[in-house]
C-alpha positions in Angstrom: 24.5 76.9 10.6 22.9 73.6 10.8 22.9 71.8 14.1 25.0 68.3 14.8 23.3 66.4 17.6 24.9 63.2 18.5 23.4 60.6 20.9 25.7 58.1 23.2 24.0 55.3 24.0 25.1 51.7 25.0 23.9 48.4 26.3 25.6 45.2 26.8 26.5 42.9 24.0 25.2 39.0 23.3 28.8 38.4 21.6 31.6 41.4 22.2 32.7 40.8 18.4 29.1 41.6 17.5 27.0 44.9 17.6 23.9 42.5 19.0 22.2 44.0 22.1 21.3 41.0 24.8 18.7 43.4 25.7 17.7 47.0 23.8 14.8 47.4 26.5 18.1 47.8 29.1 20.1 50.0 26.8 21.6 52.8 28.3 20.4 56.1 26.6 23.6 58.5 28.1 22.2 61.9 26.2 21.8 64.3 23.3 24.4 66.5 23.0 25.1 69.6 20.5 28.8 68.5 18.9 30.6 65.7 19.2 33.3 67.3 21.0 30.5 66.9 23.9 29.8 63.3 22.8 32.6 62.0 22.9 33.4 63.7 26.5 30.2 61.5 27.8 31.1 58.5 25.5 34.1 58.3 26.9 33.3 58.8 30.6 30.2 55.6 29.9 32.8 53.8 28.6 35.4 53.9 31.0 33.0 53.4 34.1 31.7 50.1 32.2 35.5 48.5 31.3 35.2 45.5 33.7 32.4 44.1 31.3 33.8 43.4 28.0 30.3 43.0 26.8 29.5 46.7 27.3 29.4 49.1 24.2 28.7 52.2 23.9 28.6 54.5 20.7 28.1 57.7 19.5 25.2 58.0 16.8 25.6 61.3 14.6 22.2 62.4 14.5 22.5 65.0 12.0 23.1 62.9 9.2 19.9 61.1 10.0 18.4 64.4 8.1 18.4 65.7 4.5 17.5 69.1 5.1 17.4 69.3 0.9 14.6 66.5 1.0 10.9 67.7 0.1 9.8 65.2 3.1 11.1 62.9 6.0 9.7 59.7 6.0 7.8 60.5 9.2 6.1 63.3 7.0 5.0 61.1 4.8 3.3 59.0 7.3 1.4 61.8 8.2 3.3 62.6 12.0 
């Protein structure tokens, strides 16, 4: 069985009807976590302690579709990493 990591991460926004980061070298990178049944525990929990700010987003980025497992290469292959 394949594996389905999920990062949270977050950061404040320039515009809250926007996905623009004011600042990605201040984003908040929460974790890695196995299934998103974890993820969204720790999504959740970032987002709740950030409500005040209606400029703070945080998401959950499904990893495992980042792969093609059925591809002779990843692109970081092919740059010789």
């Amino acid at each position: 069985m394949a594996q389905r990591l999920h990062l949270v991460f977050g950061g404040e926004l320039v515009d809250p009807s926007k996905n623009v980061f004011r600042d990605v070298d201040q984003l908040d990178i929460v974790g890695i976590f196995p299934n998103y049944e974890a993820a969204y525990d720790a999504w959740k929990s970032a987002a709740q302690r950030t409500v005040d700010n209606a400029h703070m987003r945080y998401y959950i980025a499904h990893l495992h579709r980042l792969r093609d497992e059925e591809a002779a290469a990843s692109s970081t292959e092919e740059l010789g990493t």
